[in-house]
C-alpha positions as CSV (number, residue, x, y, z in Angstrom):
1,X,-27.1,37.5,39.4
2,X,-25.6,39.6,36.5
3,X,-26.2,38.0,33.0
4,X,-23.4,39.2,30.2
5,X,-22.9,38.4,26.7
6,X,-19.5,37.0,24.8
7,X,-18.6,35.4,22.6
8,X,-17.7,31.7,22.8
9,X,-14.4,31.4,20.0
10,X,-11.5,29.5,19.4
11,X,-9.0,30.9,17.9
12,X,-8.0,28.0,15.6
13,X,-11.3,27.4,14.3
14,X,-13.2,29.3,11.5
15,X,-16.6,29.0,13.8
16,X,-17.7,31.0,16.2
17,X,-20.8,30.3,18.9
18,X,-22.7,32.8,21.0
19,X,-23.0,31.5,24.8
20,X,-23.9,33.3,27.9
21,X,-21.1,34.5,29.9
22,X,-22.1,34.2,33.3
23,X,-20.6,36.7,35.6
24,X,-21.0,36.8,39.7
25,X,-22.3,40.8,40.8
26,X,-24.3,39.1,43.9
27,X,-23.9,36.4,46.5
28,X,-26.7,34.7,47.5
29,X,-27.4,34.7,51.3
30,X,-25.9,31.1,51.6
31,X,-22.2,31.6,51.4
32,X,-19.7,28.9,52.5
33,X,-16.9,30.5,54.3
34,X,-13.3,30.3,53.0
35,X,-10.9,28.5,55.7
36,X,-8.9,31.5,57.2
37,X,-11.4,34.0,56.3
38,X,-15.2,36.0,57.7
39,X,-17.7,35.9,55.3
40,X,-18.1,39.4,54.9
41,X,-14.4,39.4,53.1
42,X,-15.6,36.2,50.9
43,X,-18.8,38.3,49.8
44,X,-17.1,41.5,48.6
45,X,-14.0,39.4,47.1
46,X,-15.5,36.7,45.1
47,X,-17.8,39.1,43.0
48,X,-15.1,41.0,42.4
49,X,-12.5,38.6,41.3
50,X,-15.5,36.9,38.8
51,X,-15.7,40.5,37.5
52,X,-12.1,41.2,36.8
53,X,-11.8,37.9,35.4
54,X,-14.9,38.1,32.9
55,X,-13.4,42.1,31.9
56,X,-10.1,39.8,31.2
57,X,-11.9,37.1,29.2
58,X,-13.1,39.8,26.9
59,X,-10.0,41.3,26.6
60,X,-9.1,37.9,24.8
61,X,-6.7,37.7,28.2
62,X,-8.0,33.8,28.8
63,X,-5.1,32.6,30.8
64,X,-5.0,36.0,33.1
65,X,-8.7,35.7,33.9
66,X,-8.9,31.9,34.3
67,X,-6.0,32.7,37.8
68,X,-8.7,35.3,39.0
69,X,-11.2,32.7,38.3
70,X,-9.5,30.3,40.2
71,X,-9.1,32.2,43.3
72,X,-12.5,32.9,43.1
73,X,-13.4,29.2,43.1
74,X,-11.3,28.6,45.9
75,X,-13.7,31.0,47.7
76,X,-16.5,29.7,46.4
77,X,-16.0,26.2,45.8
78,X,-19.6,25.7,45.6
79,X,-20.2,28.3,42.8
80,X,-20.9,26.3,39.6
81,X,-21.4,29.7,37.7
82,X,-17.6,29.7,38.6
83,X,-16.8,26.8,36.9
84,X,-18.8,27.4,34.1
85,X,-16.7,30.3,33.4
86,X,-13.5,28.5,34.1
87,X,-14.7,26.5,31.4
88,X,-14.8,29.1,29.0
89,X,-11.4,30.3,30.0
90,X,-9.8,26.9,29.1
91,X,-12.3,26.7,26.0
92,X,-10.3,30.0,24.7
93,X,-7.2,28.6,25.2
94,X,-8.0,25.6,23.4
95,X,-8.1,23.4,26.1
96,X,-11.0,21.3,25.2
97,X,-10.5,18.5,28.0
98,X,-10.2,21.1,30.8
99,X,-13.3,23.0,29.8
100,X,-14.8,20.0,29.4
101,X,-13.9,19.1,32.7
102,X,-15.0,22.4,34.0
103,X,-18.1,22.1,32.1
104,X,-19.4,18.9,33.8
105,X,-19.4,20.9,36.9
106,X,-21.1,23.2,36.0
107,X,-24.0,20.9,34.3
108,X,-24.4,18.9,37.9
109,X,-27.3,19.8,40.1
110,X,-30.7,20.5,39.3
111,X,-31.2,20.6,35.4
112,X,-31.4,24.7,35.5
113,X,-30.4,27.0,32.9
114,X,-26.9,27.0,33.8
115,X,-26.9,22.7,33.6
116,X,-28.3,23.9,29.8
117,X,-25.8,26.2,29.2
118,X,-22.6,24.0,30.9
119,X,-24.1,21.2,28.6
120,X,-24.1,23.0,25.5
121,X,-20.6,24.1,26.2
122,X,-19.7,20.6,26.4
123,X,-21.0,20.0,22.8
124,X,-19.2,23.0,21.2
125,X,-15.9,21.0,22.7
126,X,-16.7,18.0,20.9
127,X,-17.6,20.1,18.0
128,X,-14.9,22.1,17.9
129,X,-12.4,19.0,18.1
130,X,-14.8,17.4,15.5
131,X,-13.7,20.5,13.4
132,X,-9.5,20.1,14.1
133,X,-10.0,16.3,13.8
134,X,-7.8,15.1,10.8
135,X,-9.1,11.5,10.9
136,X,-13.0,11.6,9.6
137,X,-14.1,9.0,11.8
138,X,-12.7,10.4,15.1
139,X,-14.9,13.4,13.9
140,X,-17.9,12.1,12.8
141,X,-17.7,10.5,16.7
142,X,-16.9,14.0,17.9
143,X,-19.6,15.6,15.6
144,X,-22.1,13.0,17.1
145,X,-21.4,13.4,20.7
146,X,-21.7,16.7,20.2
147,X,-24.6,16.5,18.8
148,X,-26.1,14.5,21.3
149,X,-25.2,17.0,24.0
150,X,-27.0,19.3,22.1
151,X,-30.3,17.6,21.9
152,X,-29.9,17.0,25.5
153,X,-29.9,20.8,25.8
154,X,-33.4,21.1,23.4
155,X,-35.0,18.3,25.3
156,X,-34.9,20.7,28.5
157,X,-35.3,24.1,26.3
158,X,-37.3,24.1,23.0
159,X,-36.2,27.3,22.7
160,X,-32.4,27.6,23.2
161,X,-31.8,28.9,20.2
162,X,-27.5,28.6,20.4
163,X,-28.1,24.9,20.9
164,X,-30.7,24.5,17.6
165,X,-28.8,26.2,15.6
166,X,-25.3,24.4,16.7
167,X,-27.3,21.2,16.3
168,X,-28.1,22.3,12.8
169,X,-24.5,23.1,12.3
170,X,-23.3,19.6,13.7
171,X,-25.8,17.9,11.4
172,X,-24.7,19.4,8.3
173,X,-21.2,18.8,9.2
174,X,-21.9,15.5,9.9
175,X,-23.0,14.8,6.3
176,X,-19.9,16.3,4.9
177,X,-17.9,14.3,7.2
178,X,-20.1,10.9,5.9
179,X,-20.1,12.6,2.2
180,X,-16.3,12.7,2.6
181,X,-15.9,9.3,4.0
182,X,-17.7,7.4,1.7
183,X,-15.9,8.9,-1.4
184,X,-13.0,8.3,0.4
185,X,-13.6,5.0,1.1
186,X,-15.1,4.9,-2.9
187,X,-11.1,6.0,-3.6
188,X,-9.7,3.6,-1.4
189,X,-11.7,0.8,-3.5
190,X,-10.6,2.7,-6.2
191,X,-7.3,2.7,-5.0
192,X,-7.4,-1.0,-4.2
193,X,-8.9,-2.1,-7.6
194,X,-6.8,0.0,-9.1
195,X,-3.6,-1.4,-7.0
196,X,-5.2,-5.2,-7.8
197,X,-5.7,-4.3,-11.9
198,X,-1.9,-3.1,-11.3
199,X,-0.5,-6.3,-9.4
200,X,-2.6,-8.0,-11.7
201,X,-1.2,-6.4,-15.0
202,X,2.1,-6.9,-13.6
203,X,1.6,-10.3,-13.1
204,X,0.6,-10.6,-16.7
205,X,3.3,-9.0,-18.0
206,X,6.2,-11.2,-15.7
207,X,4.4,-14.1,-16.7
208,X,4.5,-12.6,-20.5
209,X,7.9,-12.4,-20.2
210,X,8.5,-15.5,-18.4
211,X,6.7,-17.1,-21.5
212,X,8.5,-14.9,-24.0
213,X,11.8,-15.5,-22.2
214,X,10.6,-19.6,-22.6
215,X,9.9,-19.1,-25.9
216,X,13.3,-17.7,-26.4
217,X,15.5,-20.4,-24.8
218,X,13.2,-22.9,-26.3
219,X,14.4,-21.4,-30.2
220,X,17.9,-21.1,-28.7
221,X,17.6,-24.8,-27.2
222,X,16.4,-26.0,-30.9
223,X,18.6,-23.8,-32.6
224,X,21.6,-25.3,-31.0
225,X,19.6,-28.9,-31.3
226,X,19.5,-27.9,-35.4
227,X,23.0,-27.0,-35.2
228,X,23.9,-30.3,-33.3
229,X,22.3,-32.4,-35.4
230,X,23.0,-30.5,-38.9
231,X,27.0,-30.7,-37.5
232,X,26.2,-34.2,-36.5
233,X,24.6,-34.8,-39.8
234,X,27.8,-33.1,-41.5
235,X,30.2,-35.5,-39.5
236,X,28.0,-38.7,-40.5
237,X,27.9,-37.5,-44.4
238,X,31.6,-36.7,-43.9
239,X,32.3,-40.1,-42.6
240,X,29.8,-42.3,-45.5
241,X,32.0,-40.0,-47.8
242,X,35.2,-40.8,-46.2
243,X,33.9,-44.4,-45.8
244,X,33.0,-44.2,-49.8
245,X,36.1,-43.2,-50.7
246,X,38.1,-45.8,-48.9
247,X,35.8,-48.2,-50.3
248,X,36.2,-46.6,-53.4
249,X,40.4,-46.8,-52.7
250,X,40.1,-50.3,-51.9
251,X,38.0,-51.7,-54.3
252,X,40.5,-49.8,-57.1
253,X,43.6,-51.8,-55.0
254,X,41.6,-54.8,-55.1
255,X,41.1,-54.4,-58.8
256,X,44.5,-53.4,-59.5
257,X,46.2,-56.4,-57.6
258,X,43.6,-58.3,-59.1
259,X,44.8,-57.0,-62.5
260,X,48.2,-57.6,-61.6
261,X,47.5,-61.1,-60.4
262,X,46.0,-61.4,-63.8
263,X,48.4,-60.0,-65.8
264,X,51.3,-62.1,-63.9
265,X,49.5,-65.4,-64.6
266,X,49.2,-64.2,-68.1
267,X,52.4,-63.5,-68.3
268,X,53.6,-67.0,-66.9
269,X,50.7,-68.7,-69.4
270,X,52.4,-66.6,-72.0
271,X,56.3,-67.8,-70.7
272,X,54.7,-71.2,-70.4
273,X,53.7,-71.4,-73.6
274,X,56.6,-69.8,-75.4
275,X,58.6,-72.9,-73.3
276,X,56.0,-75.6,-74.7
277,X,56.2,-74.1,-78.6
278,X,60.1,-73.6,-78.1
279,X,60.4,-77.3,-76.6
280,X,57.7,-78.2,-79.3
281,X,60.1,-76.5,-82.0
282,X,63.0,-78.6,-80.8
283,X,61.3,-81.8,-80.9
284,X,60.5,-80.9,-84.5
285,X,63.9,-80.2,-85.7
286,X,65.6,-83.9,-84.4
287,X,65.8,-86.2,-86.8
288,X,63.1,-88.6,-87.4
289,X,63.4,-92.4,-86.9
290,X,62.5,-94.5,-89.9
291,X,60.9,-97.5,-89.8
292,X,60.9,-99.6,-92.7
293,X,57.6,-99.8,-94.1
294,X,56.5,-103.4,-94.9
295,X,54.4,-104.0,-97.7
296,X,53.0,-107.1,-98.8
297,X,54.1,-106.9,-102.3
């Protein structure tokens, strides 16, 4: 079996990892025969079609080798070296759940190289989602799944070197993404406080207003009160005045008929007594009745 090299992109990401491409140049001796066809035609056409589609996968052709790859896996349905490089086929395309898919075949049997390899592949597609997430805690899942994948991979192979230095990658991404998510949940405090001192302040300033605007009918309330009770006062000094002055009126009309009551009985003493001295005057002028005087001689 032919061992290549490639490298393992994606086109939207600004990473890139080096994997082993595996390509099929030999059948082993135990081939399962494709329904229709002799095995001699299955061992010349498989190879062939892996090789065609690995010279397409390099030619950054991923959807043109992943058919060829797929008629080679109908022949060899059996071959996870097939499905491994399915997996990079979809993994080019940016089809992470497909090449994860494709992966996980690849990674079942006996816990070879190729199980390594098909792992690791499935921690660069949680890595590389990790990288496109927008939400920081879907990636700091991603980034930790992928992570975990590749530990798998140095439990079984100290020395896979893609897999140690991926791991290294994922861990320092994984701080950013913890960095970032604690000052953004320090800004979303932030934010909140800063929302509360708001709804707070605003608070403070309605109920300032409310207070103010108290204040304000309370003046206009005593304000028209003062009024009130200065036009009230007015009416009442108006009235005494009024009052006063009638009393005043009255007092002068009791005075004057009293005057004129006095003057009139005055007057009738003074006609009175003119009658008694003229009455007096006539009794004095009638002649006077003698009576002789006797005298004792």
């Amino acid at each position: 079996m032919k061992i290549a090299n490639c490298q393992f992109p994606n086109a939207n990401l600004p990473w890139r990892y080096v994997i082993t491409l595996v390509a099929i140049s030999a059948i082993d001796p135990l081939i399962v025969k494709a329904q229709g066809a002799d095995s001699s035609a299955t061992r010349e056409s498989a190879p062939k079609l892996v090789r065609e589609a690995n010279e397409l996968l390099l030619g950054d052709k991923p959807a043109e080798a992943l058919r060829s790859y797929e008629k080679a896996q109908a022949l060899r349905p059996d071959a996870r070296e097939i499905a491994f490089d399915q997996a990079l086929a979809h993994y080019r395309m940016g089809d992470f759940d497909k090449a994860r898919e494709a992966f996980t075949r690849a990674a079942e049997g006996v816990g070879d190289a190729l199980a390594d390899d098909a792992m690791y592949g499935l921690g660069t597609c949680d890595h590389a989602e990790a990288l496109g997430a927008q939400d920081p805690k879907e990636a700091v899942s991603k980034i930790e799944n992928a992570m975990r994948n590749y530990q798998s991979v140095l439990g079984n192979q100290r020395d896979h070197g893609t897999a140690r230095d991926a791991n290294l990658k994922a861990a320092s991404y994984w701080r950013q993404l913890k960095q970032q998510m604690q000052q953004q949940e320090q800004q979303q405090n932030q934010d909140q406080q800063n929302k509360e001192d708001q709804e707070q302040q605003e608070k403070n300033q309605q109920r300032e207003q409310q207070s103010e605007q108290q204040q304000q009918e309370q003046q206009e309330q005593q304000s028209e009160q003062n009024k009130q009770d200065q036009k009230k006062e007015q009416e009442q000094k108006a009235s005494a005045q009024k009052e006063q002055r009638e009393q005043k009126e009255q007092s002068a009309e009791q005075k004057e008929e009293a005057s004129r009551d006095q003057a009139e009985r005055k007057l009738r003493e003074m006609v009175q007594a003119m009658r008694d001295r003229k009455k007096h005057r006539r009794e004095e002028t009638k002649t006077p009745t003698y009576r002789p005087t006797e005298k004792d001689w």
